[in-house]
N, C-alpha and C positions, 0 to 999 in steps of 0.2 A: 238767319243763322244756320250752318249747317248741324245736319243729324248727326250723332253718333250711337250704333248700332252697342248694345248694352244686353251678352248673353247671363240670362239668368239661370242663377244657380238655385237650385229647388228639390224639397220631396214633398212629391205628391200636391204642389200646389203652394206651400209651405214656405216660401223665399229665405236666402239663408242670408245672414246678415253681409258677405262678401258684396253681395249683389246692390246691396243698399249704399256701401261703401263706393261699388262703381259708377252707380248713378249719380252722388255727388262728385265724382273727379269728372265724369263727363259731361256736368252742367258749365267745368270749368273749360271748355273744349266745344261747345255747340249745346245740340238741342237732345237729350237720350230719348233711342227708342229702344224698347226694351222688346229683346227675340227670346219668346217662353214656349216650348218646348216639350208637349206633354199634355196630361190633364189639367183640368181644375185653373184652366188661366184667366175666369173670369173674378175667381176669388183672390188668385195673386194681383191680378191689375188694380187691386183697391191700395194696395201695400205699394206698389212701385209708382201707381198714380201722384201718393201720400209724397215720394220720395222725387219727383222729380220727371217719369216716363212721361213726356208728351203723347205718346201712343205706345200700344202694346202689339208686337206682329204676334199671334199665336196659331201655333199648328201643331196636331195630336198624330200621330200615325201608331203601329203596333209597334215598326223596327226600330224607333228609338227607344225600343225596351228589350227588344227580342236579339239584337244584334249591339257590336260595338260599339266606338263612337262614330264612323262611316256619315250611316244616318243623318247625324245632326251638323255634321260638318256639311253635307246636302243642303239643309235645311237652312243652316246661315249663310251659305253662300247664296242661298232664292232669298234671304233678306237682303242680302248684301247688294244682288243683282237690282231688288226694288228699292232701295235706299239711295245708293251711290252715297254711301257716308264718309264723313271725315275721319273716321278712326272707328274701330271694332276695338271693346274692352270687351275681357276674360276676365273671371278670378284665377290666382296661378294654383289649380291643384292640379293636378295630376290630368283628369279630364279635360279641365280649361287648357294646360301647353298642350294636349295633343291636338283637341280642336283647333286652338290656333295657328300651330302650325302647318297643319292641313291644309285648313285655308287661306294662309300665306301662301303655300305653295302654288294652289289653285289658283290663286287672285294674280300671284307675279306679283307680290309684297313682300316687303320686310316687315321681321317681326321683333319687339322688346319683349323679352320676358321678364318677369318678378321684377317689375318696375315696383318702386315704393312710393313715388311720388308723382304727378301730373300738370300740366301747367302748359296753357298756349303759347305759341313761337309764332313768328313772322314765317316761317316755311310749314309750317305744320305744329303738334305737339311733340311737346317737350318732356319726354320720360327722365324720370331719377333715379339711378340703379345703386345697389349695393353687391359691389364684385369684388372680385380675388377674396374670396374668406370675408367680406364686408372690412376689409383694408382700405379700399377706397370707395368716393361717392362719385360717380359720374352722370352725365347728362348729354342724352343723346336722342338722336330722332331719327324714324325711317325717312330715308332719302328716295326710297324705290315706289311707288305705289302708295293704296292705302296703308296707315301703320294698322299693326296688328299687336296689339298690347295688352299683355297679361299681369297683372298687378295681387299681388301679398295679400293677404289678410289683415287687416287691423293700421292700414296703411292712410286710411282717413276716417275721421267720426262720420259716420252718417248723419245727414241731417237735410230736414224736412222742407218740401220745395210745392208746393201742391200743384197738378197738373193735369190737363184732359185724361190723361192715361185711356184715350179711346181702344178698346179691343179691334183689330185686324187681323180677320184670317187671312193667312199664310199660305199662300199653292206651295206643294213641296212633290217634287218625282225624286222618290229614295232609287237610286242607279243599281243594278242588278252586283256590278263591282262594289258596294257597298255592304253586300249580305255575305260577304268573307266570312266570316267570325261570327259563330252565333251563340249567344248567351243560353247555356244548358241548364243551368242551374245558380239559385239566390239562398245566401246564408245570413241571415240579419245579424249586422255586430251586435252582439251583449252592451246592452246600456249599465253604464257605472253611474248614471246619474251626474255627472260632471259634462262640461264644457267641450266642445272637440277640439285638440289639441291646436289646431293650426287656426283659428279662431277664438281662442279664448282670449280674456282681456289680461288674463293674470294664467303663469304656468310657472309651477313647480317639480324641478328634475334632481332627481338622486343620478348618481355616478358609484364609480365603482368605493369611496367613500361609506358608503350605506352600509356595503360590506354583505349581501344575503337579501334574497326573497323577503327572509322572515322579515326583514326590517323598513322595508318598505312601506309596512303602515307608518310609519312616523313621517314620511314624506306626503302618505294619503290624507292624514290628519291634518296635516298645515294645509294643502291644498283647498282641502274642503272647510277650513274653515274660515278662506278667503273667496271660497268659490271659485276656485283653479283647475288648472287640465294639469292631470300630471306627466314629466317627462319622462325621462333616464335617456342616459349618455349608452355611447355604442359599448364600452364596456360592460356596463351592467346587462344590458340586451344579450350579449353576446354569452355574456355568463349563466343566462338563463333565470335572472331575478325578476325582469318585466319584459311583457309583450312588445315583440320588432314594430307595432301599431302606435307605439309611444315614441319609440327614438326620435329624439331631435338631433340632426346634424346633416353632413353631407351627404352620407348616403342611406339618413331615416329622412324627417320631416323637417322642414321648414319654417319657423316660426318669428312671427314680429308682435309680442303684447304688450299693452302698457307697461306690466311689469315680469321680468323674471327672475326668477329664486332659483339659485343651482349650489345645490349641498352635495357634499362631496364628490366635485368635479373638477380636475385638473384646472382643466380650459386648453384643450388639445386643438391642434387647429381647424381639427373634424368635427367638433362639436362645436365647435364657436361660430364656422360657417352658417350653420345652423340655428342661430340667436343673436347674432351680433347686434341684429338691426333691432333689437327691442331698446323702446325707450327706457326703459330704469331697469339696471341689472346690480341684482345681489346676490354676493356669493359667501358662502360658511366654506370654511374650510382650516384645517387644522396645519397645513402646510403655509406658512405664509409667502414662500416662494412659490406658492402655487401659479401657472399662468393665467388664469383666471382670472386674477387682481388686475393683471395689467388694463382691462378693459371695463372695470366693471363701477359702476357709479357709489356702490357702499360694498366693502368687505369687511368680513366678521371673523376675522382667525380664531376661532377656538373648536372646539366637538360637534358635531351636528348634532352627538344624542344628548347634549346638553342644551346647548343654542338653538334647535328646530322644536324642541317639545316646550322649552320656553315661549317661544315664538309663541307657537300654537296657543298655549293658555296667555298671552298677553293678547292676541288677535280675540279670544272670545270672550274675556273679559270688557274690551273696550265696546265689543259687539250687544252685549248682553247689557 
């Protein structure tokens, strides 16, 4: 069966659930071998072993810390060179499309991006997108090369496959044109103690609805008492009630959770880009021509500061 090359997403060793998700699309696809990238990839290879990695390539250098992503785009492509694999998976953040499409470019491949689904073809695999605003579902494969394919968050369960996960060091020559851009300085995000937003299984977003900063704890309360990431629409960002690090939409973040809760949120087609693809969506809203309804699996037309703080004490009652 052939390999497919499976970069891991990680801090400090740490594997982050995207990565677990790719290893079971890529068991659907060939055999995963997972490219880690840093320290401590003797302790990760227990966790991707667990999940499916028939082998682990690992290789540590300074400049995939001290410079961009240059570096590690190097680095998967010396996998890629000792692989010859059937397909390279990503997670789709930010880092993952740029690495991949580096080395799309490099390789003389096509690339899918924010595939949500996976599944072998008679010519290669077979991606599942969610385009135009998640208006439509299409299905498509690179035709050119290796595919090179970046896939969603929360876009499959992970689940457990157990496997050599033998460690292999990694030769890596980081290219002198790689040391472009060099990282001066690290600001650690402030922990809320909640879920990261583009990986959480459950996210709850206010809109301009909320009406105020102040009011935001009532969005924070439900959140946490589902154990949720919380959102806000580009209005509310824009107004200065929650941090641009939350926006869900087209031009904040990206999100697919089991579930999502959007209170006082139109359903503009900027922000629905942005969440369409969750499986069960529910929306509060006092407008009931809202656009939001048009899409959403339960709506609740009445007050958010009535219906969400409800909410909240039914969710911790049934908890308690």
């Amino acid at each position: 069966m052939a390999e497919v090359l499976v970069y891991v997403d990680h801090v400090d060793g740490a594997v982050r659930k995207p990565t677990l998700e790719l290893l079971t699309l890529a068991r659907r696809i060939g055999e995963p071998v997972a490219v880690h990238l840093g320290p401590h990839a003797d302790e990760a290879a227990k966790v991707l072993a667990e999940h499916g990695a028939v082998k682990v390539l690992a290789a540590d250098a300074p400049e995939f810390a001290e410079y961009l992503v240059a570096p590690k785009v190097d680095a998967l492509q010396a996998a890629y060179n000792a692989v010859s694999p059937a397909a390279v998976l990503l997670p789709s953040s930010a880092e993952g499309k740029e690495i991949g499409a580096r080395l799309a470019v490099r390789i003389g491949s096509g690339i899918i991006t924010d595939a949500v689904d996976l599944e072998a073809g008679d010519e290669g695999p077979v991606a599942t997108q969610s385009v135009f605003a998640a208006s439509y579902t299409t299905k498509s494969r690179v035709s050119k090369g290796t595919p090179v394919i970046t896939v969603k968050p929360n876009s499959a369960a992970p689940e457990a496959a157990p496997a050599a996960g033998t460690v292999e060091q990694l030769a890596v020559t980081v290219a002198d044109s790689s040391k472009g851009t060099k990282i001066v300085s690290r600001t650690p995000r402030e922990s809320t103690g909640r879920p990261d937003l583009t990986e959480a299984a459950i996210v709850v977003s206010g809109g301009r609805g909320v009406n105020g900063a102040e009011n935001f704890p009532v969005i924070e309360a439900l959140a946490d008492s589902l154990g949720a990431a919380v959102g806000a629409s580009r209005a509310a960002v824009d107004a200065g009630w929650y941090p641009h690090t939350n926006q869900v939409g087209q031009t904040g973040k990206s999100v697919s959770p089991q579930l999502y809760i959007a209170a006082g949120i139109s359903g503009a087609i900027q922000h629905r880009a942005g969440m369409q693809t969750s499986k069960t969506i529910v929306a509060i809203n006092k407008d009931e021509e809202a656009p939001i309804f048009d899409l959403v699996d339960y709506g609740v037309v009445g007050d958010l500061f009535e219906v969400v703080p409800a909410l909240t004490d039914e969710v911790k009652t049934r908890k308690g």
